[in-house]
mmCIF file of the N, C-alpha and C atoms, coordinates in Angstrom:
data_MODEL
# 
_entry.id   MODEL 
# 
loop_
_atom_site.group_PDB 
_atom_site.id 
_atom_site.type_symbol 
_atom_site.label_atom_id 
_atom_site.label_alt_id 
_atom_site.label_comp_id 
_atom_site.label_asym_id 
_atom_site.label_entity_id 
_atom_site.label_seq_id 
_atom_site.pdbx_PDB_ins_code 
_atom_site.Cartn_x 
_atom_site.Cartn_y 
_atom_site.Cartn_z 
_atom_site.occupancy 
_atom_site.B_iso_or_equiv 
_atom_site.pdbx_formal_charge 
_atom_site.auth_seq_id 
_atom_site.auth_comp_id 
_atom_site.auth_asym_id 
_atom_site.auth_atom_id 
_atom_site.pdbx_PDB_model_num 
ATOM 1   N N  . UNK A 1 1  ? 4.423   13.490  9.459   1.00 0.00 ? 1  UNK A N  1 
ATOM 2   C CA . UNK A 1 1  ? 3.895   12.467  8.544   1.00 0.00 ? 1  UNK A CA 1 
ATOM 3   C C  . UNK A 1 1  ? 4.096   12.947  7.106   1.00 0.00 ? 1  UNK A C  1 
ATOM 4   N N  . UNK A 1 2  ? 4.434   12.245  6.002   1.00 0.00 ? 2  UNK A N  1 
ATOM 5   C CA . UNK A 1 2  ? 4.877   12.536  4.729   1.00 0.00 ? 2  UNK A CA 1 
ATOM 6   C C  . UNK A 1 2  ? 3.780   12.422  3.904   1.00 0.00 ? 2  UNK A C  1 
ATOM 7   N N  . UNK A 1 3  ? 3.803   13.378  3.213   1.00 0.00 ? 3  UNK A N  1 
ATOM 8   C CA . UNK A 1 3  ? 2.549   13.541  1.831   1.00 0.00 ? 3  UNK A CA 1 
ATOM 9   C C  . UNK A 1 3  ? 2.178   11.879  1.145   1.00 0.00 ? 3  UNK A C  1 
ATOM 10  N N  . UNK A 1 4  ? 3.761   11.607  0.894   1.00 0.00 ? 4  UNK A N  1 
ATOM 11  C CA . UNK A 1 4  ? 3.637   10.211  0.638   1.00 0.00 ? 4  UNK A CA 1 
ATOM 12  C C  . UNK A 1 4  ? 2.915   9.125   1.605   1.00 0.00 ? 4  UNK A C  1 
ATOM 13  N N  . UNK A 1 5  ? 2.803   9.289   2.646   1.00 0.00 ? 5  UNK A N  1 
ATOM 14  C CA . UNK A 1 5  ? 2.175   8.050   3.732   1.00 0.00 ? 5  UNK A CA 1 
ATOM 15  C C  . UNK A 1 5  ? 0.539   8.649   3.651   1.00 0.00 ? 5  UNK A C  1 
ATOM 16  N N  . UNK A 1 6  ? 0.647   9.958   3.578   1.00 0.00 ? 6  UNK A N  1 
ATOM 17  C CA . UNK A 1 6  ? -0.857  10.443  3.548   1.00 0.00 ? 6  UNK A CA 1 
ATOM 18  C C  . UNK A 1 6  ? -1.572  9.820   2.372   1.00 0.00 ? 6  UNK A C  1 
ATOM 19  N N  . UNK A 1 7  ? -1.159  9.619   1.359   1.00 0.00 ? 7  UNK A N  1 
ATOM 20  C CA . UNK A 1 7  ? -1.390  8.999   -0.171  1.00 0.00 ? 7  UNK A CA 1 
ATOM 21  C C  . UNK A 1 7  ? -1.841  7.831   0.263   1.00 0.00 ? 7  UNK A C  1 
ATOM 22  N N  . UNK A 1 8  ? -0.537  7.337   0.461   1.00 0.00 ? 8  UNK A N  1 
ATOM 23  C CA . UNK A 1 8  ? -0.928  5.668   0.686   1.00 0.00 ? 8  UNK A CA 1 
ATOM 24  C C  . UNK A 1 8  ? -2.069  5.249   1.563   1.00 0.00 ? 8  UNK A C  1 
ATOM 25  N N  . UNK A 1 9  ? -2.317  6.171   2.532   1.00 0.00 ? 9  UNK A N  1 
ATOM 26  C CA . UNK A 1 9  ? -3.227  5.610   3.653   1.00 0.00 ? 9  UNK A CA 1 
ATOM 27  C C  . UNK A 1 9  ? -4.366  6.015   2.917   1.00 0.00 ? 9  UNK A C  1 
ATOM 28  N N  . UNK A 1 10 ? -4.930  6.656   2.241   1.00 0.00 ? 10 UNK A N  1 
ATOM 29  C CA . UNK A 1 10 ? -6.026  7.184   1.663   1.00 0.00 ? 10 UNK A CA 1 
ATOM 30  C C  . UNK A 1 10 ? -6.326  6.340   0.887   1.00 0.00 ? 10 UNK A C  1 
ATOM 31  N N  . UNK A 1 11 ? -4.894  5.688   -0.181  1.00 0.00 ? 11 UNK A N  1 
ATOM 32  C CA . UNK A 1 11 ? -5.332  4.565   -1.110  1.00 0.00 ? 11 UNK A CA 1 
ATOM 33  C C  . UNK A 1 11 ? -6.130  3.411   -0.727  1.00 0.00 ? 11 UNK A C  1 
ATOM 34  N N  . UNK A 1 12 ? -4.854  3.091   0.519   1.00 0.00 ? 12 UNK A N  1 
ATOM 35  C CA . UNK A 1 12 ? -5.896  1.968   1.281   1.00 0.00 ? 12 UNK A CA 1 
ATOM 36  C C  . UNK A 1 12 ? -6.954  1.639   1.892   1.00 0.00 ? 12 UNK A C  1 
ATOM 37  N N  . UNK A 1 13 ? -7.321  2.927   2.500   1.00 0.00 ? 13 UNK A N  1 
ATOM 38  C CA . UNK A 1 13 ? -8.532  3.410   3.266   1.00 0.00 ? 13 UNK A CA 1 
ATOM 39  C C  . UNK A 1 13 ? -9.348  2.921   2.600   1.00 0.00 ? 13 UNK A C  1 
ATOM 40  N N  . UNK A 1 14 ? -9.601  3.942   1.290   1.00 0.00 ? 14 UNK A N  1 
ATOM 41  C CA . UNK A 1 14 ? -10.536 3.717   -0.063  1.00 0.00 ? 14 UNK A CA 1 
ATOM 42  C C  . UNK A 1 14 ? -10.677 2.455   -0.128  1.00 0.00 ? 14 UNK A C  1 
ATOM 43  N N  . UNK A 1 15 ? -9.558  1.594   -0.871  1.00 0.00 ? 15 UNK A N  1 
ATOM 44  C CA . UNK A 1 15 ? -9.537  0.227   -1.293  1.00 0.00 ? 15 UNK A CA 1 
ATOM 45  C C  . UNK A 1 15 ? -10.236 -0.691  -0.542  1.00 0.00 ? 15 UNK A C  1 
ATOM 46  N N  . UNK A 1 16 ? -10.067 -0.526  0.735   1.00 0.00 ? 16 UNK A N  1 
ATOM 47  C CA . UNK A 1 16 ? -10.279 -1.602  1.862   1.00 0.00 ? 16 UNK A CA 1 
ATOM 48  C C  . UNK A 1 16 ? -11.327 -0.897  2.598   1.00 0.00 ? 16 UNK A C  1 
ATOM 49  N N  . UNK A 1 17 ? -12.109 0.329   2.475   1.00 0.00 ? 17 UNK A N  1 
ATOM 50  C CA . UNK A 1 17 ? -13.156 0.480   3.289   1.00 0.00 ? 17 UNK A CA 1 
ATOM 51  C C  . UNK A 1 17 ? -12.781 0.389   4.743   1.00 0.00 ? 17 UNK A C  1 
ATOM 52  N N  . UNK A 1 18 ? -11.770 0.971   4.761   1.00 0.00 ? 18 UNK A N  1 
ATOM 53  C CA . UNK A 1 18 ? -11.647 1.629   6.441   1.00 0.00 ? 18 UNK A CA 1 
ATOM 54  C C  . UNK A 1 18 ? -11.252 2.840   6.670   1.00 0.00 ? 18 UNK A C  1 
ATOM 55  N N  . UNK A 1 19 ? -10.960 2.888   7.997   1.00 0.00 ? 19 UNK A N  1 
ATOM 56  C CA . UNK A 1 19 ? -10.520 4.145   8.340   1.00 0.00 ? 19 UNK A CA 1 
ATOM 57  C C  . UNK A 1 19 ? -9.118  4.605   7.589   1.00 0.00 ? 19 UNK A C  1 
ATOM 58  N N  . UNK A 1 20 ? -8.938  5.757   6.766   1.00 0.00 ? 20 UNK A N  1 
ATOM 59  C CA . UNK A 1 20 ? -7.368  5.566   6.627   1.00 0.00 ? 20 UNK A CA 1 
ATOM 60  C C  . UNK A 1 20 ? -6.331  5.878   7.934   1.00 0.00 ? 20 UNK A C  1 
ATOM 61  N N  . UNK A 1 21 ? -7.245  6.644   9.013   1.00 0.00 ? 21 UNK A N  1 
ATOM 62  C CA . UNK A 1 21 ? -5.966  6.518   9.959   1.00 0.00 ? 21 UNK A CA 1 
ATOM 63  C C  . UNK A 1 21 ? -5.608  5.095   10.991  1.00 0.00 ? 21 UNK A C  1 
ATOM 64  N N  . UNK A 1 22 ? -6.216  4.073   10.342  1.00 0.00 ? 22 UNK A N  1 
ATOM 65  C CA . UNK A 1 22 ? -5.949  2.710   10.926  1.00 0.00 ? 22 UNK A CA 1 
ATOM 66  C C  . UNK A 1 22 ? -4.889  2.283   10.235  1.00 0.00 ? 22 UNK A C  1 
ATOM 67  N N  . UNK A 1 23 ? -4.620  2.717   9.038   1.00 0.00 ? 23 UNK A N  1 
ATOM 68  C CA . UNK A 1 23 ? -3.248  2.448   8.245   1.00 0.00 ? 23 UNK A CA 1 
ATOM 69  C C  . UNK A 1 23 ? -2.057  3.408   8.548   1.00 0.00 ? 23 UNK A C  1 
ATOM 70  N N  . UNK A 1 24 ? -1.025  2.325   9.776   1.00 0.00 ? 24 UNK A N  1 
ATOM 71  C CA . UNK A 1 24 ? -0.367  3.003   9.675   1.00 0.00 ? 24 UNK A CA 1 
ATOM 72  C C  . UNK A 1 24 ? 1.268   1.950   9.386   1.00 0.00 ? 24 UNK A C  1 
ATOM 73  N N  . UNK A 1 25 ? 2.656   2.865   9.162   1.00 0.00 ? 25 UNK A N  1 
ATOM 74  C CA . UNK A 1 25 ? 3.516   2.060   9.020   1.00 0.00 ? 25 UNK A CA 1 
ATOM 75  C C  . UNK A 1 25 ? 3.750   0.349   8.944   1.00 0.00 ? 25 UNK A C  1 
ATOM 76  N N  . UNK A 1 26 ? 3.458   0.056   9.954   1.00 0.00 ? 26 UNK A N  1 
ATOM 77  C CA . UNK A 1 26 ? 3.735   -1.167  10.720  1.00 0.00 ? 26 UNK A CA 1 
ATOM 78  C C  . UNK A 1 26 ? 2.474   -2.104  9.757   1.00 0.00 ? 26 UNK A C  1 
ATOM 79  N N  . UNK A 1 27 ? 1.211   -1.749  9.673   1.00 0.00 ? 27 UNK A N  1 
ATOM 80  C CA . UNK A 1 27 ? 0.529   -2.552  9.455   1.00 0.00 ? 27 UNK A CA 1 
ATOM 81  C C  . UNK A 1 27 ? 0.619   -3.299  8.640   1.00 0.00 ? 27 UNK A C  1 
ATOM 82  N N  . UNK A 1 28 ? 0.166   -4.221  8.539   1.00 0.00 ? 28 UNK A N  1 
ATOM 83  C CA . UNK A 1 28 ? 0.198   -6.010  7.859   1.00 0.00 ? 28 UNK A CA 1 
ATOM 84  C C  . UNK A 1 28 ? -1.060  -5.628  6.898   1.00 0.00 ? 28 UNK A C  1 
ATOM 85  N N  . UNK A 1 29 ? -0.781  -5.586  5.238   1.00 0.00 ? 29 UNK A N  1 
ATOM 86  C CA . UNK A 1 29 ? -2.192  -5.881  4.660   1.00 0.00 ? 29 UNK A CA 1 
ATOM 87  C C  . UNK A 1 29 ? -2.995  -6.726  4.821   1.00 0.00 ? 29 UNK A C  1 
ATOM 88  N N  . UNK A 1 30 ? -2.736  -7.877  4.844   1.00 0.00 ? 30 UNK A N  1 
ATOM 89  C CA . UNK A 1 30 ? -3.562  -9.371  5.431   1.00 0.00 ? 30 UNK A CA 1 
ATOM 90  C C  . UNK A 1 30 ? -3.752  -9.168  6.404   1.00 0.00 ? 30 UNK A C  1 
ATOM 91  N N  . UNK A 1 31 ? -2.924  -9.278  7.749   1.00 0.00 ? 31 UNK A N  1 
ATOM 92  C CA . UNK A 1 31 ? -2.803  -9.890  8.990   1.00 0.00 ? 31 UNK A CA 1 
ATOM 93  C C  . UNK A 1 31 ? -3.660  -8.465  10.058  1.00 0.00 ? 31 UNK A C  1 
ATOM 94  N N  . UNK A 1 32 ? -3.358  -7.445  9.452   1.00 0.00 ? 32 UNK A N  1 
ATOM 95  C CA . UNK A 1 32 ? -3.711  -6.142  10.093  1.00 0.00 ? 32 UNK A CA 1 
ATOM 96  C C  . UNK A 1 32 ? -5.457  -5.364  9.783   1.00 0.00 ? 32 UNK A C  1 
ATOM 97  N N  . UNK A 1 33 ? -5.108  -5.472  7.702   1.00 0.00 ? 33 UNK A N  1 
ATOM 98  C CA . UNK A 1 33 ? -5.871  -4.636  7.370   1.00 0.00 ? 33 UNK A CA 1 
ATOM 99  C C  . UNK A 1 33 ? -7.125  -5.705  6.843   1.00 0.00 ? 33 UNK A C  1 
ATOM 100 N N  . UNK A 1 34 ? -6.864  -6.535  6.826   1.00 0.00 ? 34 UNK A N  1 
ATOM 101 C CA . UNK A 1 34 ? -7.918  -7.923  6.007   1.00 0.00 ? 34 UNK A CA 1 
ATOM 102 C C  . UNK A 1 34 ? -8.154  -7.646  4.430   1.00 0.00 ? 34 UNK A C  1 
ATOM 103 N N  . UNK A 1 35 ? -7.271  -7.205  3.772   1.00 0.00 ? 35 UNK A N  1 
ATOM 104 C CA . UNK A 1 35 ? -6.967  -7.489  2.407   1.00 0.00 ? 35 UNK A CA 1 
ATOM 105 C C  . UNK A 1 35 ? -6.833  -9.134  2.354   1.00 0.00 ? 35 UNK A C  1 
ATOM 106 N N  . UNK A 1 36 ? -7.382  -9.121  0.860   1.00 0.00 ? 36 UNK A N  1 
ATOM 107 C CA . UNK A 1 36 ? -6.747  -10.517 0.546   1.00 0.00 ? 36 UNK A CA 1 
ATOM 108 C C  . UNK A 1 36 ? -5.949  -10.302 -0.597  1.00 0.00 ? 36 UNK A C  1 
ATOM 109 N N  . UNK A 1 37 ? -5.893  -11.522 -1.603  1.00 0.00 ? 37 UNK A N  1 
ATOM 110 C CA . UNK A 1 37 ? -4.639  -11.584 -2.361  1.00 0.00 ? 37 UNK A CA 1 
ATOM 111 C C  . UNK A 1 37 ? -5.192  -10.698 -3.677  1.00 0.00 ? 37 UNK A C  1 
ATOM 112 N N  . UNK A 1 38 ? -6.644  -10.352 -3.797  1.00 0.00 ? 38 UNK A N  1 
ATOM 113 C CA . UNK A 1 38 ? -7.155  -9.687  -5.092  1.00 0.00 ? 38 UNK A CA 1 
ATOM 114 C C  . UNK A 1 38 ? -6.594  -8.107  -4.696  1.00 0.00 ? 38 UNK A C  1 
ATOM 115 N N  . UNK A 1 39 ? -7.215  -8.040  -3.142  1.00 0.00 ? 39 UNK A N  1 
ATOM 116 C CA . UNK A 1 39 ? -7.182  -6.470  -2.634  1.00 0.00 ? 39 UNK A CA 1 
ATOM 117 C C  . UNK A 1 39 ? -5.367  -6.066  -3.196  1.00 0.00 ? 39 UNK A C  1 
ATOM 118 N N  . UNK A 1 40 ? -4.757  -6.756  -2.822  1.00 0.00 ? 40 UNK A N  1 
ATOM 119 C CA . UNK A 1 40 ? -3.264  -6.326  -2.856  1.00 0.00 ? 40 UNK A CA 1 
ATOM 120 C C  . UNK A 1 40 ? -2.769  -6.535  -4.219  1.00 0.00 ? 40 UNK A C  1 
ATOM 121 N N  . UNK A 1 41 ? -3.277  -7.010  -5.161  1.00 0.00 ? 41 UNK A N  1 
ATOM 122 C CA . UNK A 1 41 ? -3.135  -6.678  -6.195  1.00 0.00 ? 41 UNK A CA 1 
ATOM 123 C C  . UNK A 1 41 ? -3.850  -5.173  -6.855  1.00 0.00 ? 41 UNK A C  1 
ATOM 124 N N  . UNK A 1 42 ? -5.016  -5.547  -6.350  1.00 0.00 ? 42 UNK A N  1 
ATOM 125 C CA . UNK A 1 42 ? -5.699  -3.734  -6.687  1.00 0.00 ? 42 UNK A CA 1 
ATOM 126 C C  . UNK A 1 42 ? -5.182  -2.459  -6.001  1.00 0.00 ? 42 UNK A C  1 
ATOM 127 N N  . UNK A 1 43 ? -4.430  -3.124  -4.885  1.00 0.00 ? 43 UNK A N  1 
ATOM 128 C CA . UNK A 1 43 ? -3.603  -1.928  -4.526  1.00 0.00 ? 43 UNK A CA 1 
ATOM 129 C C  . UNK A 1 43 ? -2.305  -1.324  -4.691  1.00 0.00 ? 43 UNK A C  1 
ATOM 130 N N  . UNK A 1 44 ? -1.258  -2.575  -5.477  1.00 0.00 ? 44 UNK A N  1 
ATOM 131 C CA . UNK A 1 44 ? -0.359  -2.198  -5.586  1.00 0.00 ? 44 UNK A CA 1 
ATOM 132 C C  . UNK A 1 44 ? -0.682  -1.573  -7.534  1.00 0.00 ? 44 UNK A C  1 
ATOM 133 N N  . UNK A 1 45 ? -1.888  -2.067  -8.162  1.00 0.00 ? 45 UNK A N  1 
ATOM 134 C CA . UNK A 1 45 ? -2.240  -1.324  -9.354  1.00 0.00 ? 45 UNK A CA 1 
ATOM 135 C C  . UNK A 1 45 ? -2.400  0.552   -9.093  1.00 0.00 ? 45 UNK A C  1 
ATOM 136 N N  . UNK A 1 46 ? -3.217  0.488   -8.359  1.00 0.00 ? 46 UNK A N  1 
ATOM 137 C CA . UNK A 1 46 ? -3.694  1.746   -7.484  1.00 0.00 ? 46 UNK A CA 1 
ATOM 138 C C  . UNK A 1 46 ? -2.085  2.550   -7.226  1.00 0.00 ? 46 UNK A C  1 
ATOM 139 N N  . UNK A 1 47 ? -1.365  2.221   -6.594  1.00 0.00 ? 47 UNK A N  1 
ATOM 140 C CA . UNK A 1 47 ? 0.163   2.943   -5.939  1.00 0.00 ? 47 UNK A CA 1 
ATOM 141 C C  . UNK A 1 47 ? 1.050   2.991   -7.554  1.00 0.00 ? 47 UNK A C  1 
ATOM 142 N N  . UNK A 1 48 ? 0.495   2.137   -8.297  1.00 0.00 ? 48 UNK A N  1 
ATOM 143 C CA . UNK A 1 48 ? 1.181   2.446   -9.374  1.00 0.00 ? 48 UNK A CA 1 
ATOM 144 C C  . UNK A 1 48 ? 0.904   3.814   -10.347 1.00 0.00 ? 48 UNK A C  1 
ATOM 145 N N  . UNK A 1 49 ? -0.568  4.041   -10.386 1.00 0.00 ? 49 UNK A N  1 
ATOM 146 C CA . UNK A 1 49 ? -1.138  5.003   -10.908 1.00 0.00 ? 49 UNK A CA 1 
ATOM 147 C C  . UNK A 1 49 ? -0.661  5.974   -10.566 1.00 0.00 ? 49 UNK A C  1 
ATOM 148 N N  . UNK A 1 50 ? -0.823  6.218   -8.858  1.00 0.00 ? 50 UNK A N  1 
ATOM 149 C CA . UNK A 1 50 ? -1.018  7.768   -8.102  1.00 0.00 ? 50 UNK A CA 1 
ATOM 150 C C  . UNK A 1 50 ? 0.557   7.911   -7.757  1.00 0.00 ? 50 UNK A C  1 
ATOM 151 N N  . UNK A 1 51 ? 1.741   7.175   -7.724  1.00 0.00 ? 51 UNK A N  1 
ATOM 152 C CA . UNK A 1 51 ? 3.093   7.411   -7.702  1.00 0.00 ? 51 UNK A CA 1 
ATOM 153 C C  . UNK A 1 51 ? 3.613   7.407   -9.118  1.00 0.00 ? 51 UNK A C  1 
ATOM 154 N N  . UNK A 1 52 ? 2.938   7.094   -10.245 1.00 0.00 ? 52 UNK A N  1 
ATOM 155 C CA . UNK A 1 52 ? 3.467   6.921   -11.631 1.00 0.00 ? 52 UNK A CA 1 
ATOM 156 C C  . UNK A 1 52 ? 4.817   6.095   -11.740 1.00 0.00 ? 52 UNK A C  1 
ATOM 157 N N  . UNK A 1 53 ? 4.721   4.637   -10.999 1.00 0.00 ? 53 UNK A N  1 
ATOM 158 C CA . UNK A 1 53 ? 5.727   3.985   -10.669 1.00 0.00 ? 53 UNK A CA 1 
ATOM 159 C C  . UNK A 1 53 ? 5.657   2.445   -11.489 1.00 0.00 ? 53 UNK A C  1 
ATOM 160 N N  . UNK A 1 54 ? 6.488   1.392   -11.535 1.00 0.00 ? 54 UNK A N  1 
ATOM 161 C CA . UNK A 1 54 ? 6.208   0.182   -12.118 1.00 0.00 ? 54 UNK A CA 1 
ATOM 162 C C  . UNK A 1 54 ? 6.548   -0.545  -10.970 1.00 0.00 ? 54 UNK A C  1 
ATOM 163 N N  . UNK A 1 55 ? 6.024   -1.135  -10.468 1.00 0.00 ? 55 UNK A N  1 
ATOM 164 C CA . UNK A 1 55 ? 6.327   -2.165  -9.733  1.00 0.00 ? 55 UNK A CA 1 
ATOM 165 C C  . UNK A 1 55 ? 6.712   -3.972  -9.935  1.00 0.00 ? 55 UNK A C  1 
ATOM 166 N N  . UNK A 1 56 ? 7.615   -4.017  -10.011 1.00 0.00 ? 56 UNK A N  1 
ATOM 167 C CA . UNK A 1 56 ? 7.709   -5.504  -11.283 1.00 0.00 ? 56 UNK A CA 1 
ATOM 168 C C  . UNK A 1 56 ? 7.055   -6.707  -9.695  1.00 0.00 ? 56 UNK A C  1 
ATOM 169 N N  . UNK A 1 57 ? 7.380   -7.773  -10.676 1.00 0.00 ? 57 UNK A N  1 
ATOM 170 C CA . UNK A 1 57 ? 6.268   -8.898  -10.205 1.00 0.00 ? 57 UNK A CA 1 
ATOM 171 C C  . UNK A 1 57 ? 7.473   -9.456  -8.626  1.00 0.00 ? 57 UNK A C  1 
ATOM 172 N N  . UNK A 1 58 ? 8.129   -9.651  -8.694  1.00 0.00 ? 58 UNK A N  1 
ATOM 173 C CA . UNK A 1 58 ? 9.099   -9.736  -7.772  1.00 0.00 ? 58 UNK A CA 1 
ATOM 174 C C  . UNK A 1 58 ? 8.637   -8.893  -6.542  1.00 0.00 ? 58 UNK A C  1 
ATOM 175 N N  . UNK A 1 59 ? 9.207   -7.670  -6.373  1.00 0.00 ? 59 UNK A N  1 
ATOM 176 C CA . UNK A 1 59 ? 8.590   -6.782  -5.514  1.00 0.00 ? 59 UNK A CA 1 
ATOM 177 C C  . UNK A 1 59 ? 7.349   -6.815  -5.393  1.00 0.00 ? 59 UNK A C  1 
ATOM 178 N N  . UNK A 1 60 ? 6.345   -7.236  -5.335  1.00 0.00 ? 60 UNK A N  1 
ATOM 179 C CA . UNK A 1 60 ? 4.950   -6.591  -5.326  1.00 0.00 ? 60 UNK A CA 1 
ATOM 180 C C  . UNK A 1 60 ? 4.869   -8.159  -4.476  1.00 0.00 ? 60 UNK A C  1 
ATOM 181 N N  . UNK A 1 61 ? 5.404   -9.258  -4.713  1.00 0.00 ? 61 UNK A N  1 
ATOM 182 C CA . UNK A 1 61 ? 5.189   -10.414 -3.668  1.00 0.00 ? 61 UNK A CA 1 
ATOM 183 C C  . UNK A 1 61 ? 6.091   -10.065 -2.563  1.00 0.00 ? 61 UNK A C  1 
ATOM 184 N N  . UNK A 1 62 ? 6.790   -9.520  -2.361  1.00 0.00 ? 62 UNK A N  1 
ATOM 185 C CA . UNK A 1 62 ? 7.262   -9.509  -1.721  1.00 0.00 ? 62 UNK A CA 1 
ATOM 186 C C  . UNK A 1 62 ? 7.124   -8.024  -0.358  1.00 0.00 ? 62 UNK A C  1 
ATOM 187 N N  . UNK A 1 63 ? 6.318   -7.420  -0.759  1.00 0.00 ? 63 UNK A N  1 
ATOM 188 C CA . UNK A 1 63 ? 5.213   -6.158  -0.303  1.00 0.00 ? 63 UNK A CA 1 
ATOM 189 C C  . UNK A 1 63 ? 4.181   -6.525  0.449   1.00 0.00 ? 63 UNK A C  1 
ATOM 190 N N  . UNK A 1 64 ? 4.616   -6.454  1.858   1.00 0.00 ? 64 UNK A N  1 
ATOM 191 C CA . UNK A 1 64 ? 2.923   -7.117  2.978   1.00 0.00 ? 64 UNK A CA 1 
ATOM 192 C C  . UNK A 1 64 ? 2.865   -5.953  4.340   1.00 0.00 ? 64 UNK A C  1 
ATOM 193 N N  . UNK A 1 65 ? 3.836   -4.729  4.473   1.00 0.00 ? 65 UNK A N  1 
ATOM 194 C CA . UNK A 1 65 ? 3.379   -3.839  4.967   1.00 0.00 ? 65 UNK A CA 1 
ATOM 195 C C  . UNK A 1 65 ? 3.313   -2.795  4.285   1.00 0.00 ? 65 UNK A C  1 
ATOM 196 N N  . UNK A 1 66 ? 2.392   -1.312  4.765   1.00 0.00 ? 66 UNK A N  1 
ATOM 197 C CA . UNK A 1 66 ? 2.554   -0.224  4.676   1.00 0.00 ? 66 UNK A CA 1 
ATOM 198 C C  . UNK A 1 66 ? 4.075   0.307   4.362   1.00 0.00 ? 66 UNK A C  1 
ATOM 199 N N  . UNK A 1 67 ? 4.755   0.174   5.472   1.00 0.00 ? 67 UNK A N  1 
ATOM 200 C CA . UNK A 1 67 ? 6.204   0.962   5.751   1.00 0.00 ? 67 UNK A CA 1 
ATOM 201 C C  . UNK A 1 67 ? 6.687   0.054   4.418   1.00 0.00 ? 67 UNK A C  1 
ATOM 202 N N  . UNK A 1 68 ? 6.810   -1.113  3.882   1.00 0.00 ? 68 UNK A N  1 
ATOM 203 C CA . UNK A 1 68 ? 7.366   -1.674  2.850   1.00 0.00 ? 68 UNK A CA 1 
ATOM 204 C C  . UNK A 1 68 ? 6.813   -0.887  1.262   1.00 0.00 ? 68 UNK A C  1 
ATOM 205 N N  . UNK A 1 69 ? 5.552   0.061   1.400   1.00 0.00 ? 69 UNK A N  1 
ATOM 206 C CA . UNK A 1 69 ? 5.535   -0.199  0.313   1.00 0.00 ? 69 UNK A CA 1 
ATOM 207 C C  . UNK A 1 69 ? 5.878   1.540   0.179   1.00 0.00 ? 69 UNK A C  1 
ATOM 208 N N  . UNK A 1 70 ? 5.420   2.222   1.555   1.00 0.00 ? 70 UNK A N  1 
ATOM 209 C CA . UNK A 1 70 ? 6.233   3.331   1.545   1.00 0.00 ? 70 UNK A CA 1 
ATOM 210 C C  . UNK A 1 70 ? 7.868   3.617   1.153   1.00 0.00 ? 70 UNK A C  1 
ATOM 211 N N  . UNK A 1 71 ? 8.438   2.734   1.885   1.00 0.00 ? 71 UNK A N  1 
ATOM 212 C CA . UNK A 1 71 ? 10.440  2.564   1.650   1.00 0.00 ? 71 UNK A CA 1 
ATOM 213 C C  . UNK A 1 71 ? 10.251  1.869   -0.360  1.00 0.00 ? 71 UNK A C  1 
ATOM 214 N N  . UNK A 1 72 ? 9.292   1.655   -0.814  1.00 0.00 ? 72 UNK A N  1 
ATOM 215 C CA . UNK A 1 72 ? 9.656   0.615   -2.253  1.00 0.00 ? 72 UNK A CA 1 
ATOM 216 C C  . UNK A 1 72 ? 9.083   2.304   -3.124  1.00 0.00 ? 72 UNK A C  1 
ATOM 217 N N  . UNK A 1 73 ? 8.335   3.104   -2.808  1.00 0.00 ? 73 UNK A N  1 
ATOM 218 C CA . UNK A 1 73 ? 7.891   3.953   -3.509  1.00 0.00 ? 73 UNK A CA 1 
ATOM 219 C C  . UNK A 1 73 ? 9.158   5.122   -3.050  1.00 0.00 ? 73 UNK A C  1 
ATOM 220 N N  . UNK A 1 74 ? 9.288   5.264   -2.270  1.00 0.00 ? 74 UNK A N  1 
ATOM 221 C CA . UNK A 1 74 ? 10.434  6.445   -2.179  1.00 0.00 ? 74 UNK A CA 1 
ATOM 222 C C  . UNK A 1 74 ? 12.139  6.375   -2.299  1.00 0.00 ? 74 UNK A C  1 
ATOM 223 N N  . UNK A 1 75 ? 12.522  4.971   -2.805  1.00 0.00 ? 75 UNK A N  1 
ATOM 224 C CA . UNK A 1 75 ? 13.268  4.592   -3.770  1.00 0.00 ? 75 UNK A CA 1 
ATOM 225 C C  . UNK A 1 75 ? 13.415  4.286   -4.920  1.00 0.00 ? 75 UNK A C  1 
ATOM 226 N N  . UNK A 1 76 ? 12.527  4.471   -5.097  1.00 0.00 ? 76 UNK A N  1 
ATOM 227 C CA . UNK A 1 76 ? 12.214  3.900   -7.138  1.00 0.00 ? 76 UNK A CA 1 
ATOM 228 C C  . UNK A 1 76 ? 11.498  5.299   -7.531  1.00 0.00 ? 76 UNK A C  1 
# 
């Protein structure tokens, strides 16, 4: 498991008040984790901070799993 997925799952954990090891790859923020459309904005703010990354408005709609936002942070 990558430092990076460990991050992310912690972010979300936090954010969303669950377990972080319920976040894994595959999962659906909506459909999986019960984020809504505020949560996933506070989280892709959040992944911006702790990766020191920009995420433009394009990508960030287009961001609804884990593994998506893992593969969008370890290319940029």
């Amino acid at each position: 498991m990558s430092g990076t997925l460990e991050k992310i799952q912690a972010i979300v954990g936090q954010q969303l008040g669950i377990e972080s090891s319920k976040v894994i790859p595959e999962s659906n923020f909506q459909k999986d984790l019960g984020a809504d459309s505020l949560d996933i904005v506070e989280l892709i703010m959040a992944f911006e901070e702790e990766f020191e990354i920009e995420v433009d408005d394009q990508a960030s709609g287009e961001i609804s799993t884990v593994q998506q936002v893992l593969d969008y942070i370890e290319n940029n």
